[in-house]
C-alpha positions in Angstrom: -18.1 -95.6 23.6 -17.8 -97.5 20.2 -15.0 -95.9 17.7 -16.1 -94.3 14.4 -15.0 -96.2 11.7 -12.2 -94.1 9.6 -12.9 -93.8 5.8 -10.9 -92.7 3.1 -11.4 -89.1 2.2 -12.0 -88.0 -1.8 -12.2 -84.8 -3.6 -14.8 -82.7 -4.3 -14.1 -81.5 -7.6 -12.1 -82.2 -10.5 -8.5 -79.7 -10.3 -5.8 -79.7 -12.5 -2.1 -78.3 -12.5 1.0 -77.6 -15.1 4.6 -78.2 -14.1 7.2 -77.8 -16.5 10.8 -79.7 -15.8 13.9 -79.2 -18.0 10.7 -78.5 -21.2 8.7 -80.9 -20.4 4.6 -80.2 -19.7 3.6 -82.4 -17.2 -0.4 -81.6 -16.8 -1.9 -83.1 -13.6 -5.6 -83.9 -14.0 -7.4 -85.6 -10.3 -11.3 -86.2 -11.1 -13.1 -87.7 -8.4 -15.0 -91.0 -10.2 -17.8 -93.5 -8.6 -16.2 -96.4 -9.9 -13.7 -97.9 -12.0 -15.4 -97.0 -15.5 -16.1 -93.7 -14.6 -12.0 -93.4 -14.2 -11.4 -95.2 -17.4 -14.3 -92.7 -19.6 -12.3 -89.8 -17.3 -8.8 -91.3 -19.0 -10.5 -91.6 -22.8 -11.4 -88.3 -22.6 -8.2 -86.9 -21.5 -6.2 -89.2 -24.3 -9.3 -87.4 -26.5 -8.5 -84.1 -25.7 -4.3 -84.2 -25.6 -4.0 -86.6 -28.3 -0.6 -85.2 -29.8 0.9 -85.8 -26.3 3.7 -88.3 -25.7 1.8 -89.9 -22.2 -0.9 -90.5 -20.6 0.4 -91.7 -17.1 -2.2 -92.9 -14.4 -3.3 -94.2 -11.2 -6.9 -94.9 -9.5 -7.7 -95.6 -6.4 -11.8 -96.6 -6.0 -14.3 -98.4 -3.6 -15.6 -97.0 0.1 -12.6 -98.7 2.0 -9.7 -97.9 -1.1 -9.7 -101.7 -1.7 -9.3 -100.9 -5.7 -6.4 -99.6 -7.3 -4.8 -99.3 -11.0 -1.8 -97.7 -12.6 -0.3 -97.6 -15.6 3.2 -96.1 -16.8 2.0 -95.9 -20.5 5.0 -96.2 -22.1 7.5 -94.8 -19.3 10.1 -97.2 -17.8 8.3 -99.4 -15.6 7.4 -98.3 -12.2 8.9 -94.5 -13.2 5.0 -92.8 -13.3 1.8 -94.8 -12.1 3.5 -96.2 -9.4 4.4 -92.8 -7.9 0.9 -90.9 -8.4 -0.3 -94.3 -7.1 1.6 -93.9 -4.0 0.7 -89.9 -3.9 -2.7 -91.1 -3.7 -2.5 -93.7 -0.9 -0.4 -91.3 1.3 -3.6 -88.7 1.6 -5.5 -91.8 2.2 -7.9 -91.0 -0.9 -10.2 -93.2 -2.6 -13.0 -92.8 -5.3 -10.1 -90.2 -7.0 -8.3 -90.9 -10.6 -5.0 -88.6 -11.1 -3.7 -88.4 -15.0 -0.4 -87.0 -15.8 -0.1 -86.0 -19.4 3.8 -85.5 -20.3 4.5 -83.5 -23.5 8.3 -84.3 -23.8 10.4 -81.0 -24.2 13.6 -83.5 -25.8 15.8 -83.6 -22.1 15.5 -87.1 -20.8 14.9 -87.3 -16.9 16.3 -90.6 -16.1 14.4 -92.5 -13.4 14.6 -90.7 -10.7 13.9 -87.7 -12.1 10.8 -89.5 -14.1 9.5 -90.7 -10.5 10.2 -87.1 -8.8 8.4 -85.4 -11.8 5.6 -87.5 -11.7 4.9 -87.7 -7.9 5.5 -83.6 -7.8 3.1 -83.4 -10.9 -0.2 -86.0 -8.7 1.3 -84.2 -5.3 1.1 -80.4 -6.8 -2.2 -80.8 -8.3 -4.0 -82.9 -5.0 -2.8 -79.7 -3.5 -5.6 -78.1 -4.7 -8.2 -80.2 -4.5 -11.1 -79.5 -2.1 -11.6 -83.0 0.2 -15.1 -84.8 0.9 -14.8 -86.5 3.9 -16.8 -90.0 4.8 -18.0 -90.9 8.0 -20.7 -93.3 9.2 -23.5 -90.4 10.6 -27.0 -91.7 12.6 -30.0 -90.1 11.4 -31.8 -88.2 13.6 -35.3 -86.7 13.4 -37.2 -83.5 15.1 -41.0 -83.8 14.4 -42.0 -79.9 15.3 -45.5 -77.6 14.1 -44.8 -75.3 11.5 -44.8 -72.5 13.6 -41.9 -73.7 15.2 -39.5 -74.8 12.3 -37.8 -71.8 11.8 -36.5 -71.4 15.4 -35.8 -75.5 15.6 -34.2 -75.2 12.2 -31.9 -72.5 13.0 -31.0 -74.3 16.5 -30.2 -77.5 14.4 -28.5 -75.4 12.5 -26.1 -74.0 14.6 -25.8 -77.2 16.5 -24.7 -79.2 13.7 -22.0 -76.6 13.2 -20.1 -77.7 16.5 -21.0 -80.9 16.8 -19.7 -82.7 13.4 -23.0 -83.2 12.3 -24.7 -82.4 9.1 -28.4 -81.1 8.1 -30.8 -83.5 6.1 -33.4 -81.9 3.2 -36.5 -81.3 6.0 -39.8 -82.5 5.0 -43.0 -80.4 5.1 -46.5 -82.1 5.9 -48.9 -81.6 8.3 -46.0 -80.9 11.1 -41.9 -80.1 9.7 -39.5 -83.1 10.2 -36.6 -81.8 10.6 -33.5 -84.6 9.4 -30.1 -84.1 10.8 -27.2 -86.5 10.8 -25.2 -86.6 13.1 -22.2 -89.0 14.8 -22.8 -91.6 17.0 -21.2 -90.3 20.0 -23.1 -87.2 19.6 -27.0 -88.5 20.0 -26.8 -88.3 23.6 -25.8 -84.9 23.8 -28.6 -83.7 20.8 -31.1 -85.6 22.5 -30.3 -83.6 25.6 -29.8 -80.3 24.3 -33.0 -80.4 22.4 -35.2 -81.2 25.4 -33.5 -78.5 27.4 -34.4 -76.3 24.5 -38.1 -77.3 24.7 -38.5 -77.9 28.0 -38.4 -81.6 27.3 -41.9 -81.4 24.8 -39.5 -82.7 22.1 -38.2 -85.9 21.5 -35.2 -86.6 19.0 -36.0 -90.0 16.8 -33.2 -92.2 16.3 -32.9 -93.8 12.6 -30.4 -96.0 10.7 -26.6 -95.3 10.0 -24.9 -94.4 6.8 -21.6 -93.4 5.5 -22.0 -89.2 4.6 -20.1 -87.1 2.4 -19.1 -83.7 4.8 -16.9 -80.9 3.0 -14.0 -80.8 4.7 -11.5 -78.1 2.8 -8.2 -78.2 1.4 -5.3 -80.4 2.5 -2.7 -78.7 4.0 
């Protein structure tokens, strides 16, 4: 049995946080982006929006495998902010993900360590809540059934795709229902033989190509 190549998760949806150490605002901010420039308008707007604030720290991570990454302290002592939510990042193995942590300084200097602690509790606190996407390479698979049947094969799908990892396509109406369904590779044989028991083998599951799929996949915890 071939191994499923592992992906880097991302997040669904931009969240952000507040965390307030010895007066100062740290405000998390994790967008997920497509690329690079999509992090860097992501950071413009931020700097837009808090424009009386003293930094703008960051870190991106981007590309399918995690290959890209940025940071930048902007203005802290080196290595005391982008490093850290950089780090944050690559320890939930995300990608496609840019974290921003504005600081409003409340007039007590950290030091360092308690720069690096603030900002890594700031990217860590906010990821919390973030909702992952995960990636994983899925094989098409396609159910050619009459329309008086789609209901029943759609609901069977359905409810197989729930405990199987797999994930339903948009179906596709013309003179019979296709019915699309994605599903892992080490899972084919077992749909192809479920759906033949379930129409007492009348049915044949097509096999299509592979591609890597976004499935919901909750909250990290």
């Amino acid at each position: 049995m071939t191994t499923a190549r592992q992906y880097p998760a991302t997040i669904a949806a931009p969240v952000e946080h507040e965390l307030v150490i010895k007066k100062s605002r740290f405000l998390g901010l994790a967008h997920p982006v497509a690329s690079p420039e999509d992090a860097e308008a992501v950071i413009a707007r931020v700097k837009k929006q808090a424009w009386d604030a003293r930094h703008h720290c960051v870190a991106m991570v981007t590309g399918l495998l995690g290959d890209q990454a940025r940071s930048s302290d902007d203005g802290e002592p080196s290595g005391t902010a982008g490093m850290p939510i950089l780090e944050v990042i690559r320890r939930r193995e995300l990608t496609d993900v840019v974290v921003v942590v504005t600081r409003y300084f409340g007039g007590v200097k950290l030091g360092a360590g308690g720069l690096v602690r603030a900002y890594s509790s700031a990217a860590s606190e906010t990821l919390d809540l973030a909702s992952l996407v995960r990636r994983e390479t899925l094989t098409r698979a396609t159910l050619v059934v009459p329309h008086a049947d789609a209901g029943r094969y759609d609901n069977l799908l359905r409810d197989w795709a729930a405990t199987h990892g797999a994930t339903l396509g948009e179906p596709v109406y013309g003179a019979q229902a296709e019915l699309e369904l994605w599903v892992p590779p080490a899972e084919l044989e077992r749909l192809q033989a479920d759906v033949a028991s379930a129409s007492n083998g009348s049915l044949v599951v097509a096999v299509g190509e592979e591609r890597v799929v976004d499935v919901p996949a909750g909250r990290p915890r």
